[in-house]
N, CA, C and O atoms as a GROMACS GRO file, in nm:
protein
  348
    1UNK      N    1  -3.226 -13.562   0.778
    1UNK     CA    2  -3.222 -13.633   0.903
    1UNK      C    3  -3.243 -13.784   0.882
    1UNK      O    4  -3.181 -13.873   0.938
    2UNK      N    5  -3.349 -13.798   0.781
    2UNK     CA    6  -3.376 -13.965   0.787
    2UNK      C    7  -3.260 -14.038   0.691
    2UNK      O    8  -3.237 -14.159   0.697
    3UNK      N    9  -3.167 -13.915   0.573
    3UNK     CA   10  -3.107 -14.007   0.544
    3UNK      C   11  -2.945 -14.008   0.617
    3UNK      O   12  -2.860 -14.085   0.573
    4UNK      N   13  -2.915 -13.922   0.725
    4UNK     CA   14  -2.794 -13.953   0.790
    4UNK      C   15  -2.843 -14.093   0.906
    4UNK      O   16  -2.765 -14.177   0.952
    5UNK      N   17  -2.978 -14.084   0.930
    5UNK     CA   18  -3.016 -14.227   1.023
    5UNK      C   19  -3.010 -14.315   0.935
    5UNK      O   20  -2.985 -14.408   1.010
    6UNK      N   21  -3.012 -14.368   0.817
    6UNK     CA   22  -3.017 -14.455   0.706
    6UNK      C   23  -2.876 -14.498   0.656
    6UNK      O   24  -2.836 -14.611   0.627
    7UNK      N   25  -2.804 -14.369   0.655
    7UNK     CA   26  -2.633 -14.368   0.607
    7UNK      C   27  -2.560 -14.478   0.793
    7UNK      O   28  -2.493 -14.580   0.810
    8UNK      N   29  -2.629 -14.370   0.889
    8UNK     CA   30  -2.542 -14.455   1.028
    8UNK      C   31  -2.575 -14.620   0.989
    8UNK      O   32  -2.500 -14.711   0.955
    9UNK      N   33  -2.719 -14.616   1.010
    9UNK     CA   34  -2.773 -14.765   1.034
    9UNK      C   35  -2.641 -14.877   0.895
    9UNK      O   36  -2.559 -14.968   0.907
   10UNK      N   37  -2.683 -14.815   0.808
   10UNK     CA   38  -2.587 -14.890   0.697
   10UNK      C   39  -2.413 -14.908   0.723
   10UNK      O   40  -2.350 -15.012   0.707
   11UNK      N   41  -2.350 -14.754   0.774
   11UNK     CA   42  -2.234 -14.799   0.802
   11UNK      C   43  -2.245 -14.899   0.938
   11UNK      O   44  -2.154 -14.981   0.933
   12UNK      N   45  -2.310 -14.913   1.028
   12UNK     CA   46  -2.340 -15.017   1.172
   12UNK      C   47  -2.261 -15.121   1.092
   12UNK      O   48  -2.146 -15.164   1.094
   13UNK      N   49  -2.381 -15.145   1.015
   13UNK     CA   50  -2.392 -15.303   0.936
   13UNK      C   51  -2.254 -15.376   0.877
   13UNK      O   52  -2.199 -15.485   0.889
   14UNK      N   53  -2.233 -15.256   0.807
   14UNK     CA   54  -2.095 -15.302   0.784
   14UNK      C   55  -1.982 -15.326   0.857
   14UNK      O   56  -1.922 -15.432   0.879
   15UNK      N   57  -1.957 -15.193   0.898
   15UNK     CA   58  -1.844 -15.272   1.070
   15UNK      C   59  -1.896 -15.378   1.103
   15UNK      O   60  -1.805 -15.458   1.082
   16UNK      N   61  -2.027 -15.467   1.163
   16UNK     CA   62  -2.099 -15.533   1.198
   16UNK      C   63  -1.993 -15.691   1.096
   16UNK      O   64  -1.927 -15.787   1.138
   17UNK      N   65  -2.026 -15.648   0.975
   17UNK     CA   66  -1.992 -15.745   0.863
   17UNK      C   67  -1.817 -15.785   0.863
   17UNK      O   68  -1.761 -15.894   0.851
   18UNK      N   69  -1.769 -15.661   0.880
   18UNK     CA   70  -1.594 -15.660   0.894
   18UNK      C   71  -1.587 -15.772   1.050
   18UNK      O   72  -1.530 -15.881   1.044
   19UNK      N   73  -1.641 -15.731   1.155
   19UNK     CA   74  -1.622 -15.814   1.260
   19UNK      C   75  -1.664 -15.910   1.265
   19UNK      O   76  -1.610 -15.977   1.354
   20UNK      N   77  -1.760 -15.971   1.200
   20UNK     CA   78  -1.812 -16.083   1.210
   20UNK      C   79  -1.704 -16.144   1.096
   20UNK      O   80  -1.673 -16.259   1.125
   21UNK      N   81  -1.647 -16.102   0.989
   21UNK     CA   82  -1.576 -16.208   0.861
   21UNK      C   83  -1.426 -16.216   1.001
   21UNK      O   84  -1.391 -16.317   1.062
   22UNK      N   85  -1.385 -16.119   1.009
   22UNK     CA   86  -1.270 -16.128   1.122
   22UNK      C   87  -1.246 -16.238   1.211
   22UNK      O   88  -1.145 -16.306   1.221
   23UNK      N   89  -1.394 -16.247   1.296
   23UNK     CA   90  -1.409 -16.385   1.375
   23UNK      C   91  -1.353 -16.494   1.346
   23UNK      O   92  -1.288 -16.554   1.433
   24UNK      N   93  -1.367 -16.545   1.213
   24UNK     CA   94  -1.366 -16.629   1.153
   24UNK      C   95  -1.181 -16.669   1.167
   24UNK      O   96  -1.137 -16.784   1.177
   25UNK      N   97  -1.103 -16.548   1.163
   25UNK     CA   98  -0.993 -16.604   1.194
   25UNK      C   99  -0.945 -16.647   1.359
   25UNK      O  100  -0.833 -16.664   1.407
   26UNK      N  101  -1.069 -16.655   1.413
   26UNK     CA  102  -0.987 -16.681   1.557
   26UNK      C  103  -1.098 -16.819   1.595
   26UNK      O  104  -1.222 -16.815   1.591
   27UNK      N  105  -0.998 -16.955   1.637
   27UNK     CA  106  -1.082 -17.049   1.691
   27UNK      C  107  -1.202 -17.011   1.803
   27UNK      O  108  -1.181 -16.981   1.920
   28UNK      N  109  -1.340 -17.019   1.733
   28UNK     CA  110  -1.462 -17.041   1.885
   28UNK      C  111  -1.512 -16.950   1.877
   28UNK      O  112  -1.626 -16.958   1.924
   29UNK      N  113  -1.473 -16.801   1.818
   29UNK     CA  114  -1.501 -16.696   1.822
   29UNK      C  115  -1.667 -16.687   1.782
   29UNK      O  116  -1.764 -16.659   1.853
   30UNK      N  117  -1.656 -16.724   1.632
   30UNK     CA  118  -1.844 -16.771   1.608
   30UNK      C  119  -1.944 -16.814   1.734
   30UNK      O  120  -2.034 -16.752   1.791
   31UNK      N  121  -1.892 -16.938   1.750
   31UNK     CA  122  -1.944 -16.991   1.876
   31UNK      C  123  -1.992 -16.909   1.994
   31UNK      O  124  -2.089 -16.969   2.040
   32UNK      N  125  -1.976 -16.830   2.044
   32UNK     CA  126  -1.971 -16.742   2.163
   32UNK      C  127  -2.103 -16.675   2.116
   32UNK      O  128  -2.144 -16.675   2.000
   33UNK      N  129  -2.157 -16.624   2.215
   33UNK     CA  130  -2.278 -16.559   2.232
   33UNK      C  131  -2.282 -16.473   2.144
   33UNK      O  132  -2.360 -16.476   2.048
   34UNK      N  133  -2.179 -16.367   2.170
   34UNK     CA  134  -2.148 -16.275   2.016
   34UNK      C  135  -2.133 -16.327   1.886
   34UNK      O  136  -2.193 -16.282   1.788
   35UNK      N  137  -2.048 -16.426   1.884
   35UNK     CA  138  -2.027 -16.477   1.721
   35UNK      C  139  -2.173 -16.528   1.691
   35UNK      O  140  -2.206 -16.548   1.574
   36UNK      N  141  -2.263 -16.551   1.795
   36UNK     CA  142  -2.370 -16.624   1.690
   36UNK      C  143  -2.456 -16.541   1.670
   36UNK      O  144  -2.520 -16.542   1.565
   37UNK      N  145  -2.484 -16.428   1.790
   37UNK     CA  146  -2.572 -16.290   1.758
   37UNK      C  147  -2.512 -16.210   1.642
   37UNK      O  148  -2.581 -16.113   1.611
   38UNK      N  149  -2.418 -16.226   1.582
   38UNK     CA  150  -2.340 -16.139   1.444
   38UNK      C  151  -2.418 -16.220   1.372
   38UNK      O  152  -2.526 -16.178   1.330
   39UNK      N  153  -2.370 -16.365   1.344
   39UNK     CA  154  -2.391 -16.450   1.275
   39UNK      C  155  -2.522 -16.458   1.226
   39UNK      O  156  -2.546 -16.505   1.115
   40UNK      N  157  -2.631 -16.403   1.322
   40UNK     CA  158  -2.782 -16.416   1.273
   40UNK      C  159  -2.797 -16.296   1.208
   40UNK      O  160  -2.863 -16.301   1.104
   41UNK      N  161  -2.744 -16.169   1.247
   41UNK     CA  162  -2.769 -16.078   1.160
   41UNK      C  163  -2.696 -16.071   1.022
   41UNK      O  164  -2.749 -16.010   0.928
   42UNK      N  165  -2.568 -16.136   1.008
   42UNK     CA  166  -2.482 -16.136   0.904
   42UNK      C  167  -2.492 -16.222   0.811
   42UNK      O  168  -2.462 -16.183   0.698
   43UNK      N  169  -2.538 -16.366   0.829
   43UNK     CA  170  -2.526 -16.490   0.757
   43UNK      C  171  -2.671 -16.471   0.653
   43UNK      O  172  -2.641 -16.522   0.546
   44UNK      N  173  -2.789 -16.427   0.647
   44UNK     CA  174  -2.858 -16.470   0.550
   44UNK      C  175  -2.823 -16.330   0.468
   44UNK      O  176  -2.885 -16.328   0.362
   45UNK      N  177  -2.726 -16.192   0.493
   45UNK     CA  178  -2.688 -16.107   0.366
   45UNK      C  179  -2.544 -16.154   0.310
   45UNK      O  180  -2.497 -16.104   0.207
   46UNK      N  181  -2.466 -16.273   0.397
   46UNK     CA  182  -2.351 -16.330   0.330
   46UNK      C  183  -2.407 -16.425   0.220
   46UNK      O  184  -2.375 -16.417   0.101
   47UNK      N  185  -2.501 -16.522   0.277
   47UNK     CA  186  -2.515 -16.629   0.184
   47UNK      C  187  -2.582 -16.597   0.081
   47UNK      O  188  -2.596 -16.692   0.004
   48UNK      N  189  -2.645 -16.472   0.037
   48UNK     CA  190  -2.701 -16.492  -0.058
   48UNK      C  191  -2.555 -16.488  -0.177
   48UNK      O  192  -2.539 -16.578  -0.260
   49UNK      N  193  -2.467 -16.378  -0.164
   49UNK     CA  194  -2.288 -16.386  -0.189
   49UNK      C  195  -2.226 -16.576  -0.223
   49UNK      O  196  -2.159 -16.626  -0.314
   50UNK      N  197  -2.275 -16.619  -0.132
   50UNK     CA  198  -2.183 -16.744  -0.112
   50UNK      C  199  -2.227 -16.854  -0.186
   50UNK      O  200  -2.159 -16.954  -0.209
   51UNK      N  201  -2.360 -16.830  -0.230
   51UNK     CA  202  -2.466 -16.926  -0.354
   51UNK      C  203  -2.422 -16.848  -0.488
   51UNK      O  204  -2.406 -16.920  -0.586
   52UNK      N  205  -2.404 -16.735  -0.499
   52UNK     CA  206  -2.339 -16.701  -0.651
   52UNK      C  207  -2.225 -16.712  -0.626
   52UNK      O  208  -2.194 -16.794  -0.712
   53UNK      N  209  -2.070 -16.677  -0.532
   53UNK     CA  210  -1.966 -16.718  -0.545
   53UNK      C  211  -1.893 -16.806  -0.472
   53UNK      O  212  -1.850 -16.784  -0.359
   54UNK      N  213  -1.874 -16.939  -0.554
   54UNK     CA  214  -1.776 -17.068  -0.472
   54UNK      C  215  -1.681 -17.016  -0.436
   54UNK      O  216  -1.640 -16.916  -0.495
   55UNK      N  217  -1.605 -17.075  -0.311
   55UNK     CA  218  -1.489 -17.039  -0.237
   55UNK      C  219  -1.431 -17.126  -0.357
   55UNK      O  220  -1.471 -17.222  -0.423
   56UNK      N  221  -1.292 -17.025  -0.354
   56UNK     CA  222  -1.188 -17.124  -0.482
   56UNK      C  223  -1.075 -17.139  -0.374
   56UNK      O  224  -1.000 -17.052  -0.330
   57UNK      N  225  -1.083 -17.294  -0.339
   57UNK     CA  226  -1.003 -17.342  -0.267
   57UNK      C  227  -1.019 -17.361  -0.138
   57UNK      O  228  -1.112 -17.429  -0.094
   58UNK      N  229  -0.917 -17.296  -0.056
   58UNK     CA  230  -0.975 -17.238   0.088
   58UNK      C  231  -1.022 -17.128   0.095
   58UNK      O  232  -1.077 -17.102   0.202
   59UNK      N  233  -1.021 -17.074   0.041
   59UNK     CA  234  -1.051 -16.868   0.035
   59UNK      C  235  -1.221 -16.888   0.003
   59UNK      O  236  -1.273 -16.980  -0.060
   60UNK      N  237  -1.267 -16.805   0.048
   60UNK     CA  238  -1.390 -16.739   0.055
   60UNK      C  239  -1.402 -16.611   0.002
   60UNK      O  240  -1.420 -16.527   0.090
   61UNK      N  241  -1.398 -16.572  -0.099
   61UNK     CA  242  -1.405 -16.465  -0.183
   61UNK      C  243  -1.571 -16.353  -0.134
   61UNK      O  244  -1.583 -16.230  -0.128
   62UNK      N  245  -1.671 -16.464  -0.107
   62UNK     CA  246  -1.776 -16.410  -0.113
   62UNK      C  247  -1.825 -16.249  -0.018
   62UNK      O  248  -1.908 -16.164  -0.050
   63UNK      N  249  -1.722 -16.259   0.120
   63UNK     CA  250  -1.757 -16.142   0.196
   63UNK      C  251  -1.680 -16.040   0.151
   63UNK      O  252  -1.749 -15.938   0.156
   64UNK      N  253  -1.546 -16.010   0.101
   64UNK     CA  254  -1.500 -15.937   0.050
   64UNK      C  255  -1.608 -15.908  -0.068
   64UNK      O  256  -1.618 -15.786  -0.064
   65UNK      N  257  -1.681 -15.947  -0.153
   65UNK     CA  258  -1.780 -15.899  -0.293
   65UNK      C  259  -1.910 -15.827  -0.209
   65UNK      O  260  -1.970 -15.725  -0.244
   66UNK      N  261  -1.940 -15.922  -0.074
   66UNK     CA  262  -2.081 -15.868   0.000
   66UNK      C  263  -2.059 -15.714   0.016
   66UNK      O  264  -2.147 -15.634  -0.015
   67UNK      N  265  -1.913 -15.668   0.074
   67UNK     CA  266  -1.886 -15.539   0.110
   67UNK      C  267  -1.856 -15.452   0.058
   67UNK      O  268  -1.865 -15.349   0.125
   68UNK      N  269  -1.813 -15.438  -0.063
   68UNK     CA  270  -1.791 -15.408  -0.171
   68UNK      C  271  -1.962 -15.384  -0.265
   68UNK      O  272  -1.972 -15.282  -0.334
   69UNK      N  273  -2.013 -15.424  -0.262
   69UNK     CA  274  -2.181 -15.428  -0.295
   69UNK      C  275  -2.265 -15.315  -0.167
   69UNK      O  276  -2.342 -15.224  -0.196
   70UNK      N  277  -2.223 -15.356  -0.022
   70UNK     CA  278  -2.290 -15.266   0.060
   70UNK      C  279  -2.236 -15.148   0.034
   70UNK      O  280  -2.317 -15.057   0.053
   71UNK      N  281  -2.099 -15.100  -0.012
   71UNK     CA  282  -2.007 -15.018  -0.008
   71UNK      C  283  -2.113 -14.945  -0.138
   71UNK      O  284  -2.197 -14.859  -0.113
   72UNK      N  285  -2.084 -15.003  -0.284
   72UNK     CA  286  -2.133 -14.994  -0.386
   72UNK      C  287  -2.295 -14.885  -0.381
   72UNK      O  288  -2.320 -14.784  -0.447
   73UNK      N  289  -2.366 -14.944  -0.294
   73UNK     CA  290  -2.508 -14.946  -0.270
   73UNK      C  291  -2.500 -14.822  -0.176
   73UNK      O  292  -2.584 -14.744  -0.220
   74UNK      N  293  -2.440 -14.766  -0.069
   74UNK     CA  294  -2.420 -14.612   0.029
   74UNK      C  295  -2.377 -14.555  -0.069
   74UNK      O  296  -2.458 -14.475  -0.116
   75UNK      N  297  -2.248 -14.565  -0.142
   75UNK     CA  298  -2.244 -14.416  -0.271
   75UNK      C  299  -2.349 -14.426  -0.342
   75UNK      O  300  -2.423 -14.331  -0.316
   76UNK      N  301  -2.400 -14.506  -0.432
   76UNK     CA  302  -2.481 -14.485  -0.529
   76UNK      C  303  -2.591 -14.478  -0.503
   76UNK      O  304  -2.650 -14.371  -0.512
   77UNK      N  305  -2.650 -14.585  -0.465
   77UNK     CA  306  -2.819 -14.578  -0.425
   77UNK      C  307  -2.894 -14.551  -0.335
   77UNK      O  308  -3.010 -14.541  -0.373
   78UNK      N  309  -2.875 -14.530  -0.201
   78UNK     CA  310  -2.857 -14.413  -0.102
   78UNK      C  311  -2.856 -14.291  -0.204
   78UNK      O  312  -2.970 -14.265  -0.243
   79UNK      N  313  -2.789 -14.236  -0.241
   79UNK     CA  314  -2.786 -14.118  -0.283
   79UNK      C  315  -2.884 -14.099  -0.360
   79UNK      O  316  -2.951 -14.004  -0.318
   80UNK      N  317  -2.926 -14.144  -0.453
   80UNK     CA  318  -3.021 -14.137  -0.555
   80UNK      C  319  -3.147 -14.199  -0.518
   80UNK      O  320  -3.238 -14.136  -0.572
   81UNK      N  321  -3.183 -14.283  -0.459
   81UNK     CA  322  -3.286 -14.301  -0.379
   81UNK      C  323  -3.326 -14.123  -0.311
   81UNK      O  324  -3.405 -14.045  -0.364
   82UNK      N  325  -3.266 -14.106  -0.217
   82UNK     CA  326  -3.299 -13.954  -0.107
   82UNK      C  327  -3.330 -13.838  -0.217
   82UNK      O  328  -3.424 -13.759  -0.206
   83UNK      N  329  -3.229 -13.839  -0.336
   83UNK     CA  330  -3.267 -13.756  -0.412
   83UNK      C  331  -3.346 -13.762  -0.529
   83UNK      O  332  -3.335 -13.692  -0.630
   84UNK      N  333  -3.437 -13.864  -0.503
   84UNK     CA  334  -3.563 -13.860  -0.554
   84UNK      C  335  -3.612 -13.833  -0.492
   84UNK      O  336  -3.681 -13.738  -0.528
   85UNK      N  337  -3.637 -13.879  -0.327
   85UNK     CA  338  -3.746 -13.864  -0.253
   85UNK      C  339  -3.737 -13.745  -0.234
   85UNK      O  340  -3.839 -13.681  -0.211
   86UNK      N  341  -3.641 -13.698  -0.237
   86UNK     CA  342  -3.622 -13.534  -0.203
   86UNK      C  343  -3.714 -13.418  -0.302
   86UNK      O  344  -3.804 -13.336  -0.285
   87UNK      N  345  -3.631 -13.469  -0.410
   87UNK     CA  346  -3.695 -13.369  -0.537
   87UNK      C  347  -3.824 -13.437  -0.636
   87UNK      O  348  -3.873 -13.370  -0.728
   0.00000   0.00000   0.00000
């Protein structure tokens, strides 16, 4: 039970993360009540991403690696985390 509430809460986050990098392609969107309530939950697990990887160029590489890491972190450590606590 606590780890399908742990698995939801984590996938949230991520949709959370997909819509908030999305924003970014539409003028103002940030700005708006929503873009900045994402923005507080999203921006201090982007930037830690965005201090180890420079945008090369215009591209921002860093949220594509953030999600890919949250992604990384539900198969693997989630799992093995519970099944310690388990056994």
């Amino acid at each position: 039970m606590i780890y399908d509430f742990v698995m939801s809460l984590i996938s949230i986050y991520s949709w959370t993360l997909v819509i908030y990098i999305l924003m970014s392609w539409f003028p103002g969107a940030r700005e708006s009540s929503i873009g900045r309530f994402l923005g507080s939950i999203c921006e201090p697990y982007l930037e830690v991403f965005r201090r180890i990887i420079p945008p090369i160029g215009m591209l921002d590489i860093s949220p594509i690696v953030a999600i890919f890491v949250l992604n990384f972190f539900i198969r693997t450590g989630v799992n093995v985390l519970f099944s310690w606590i388990v056994w």
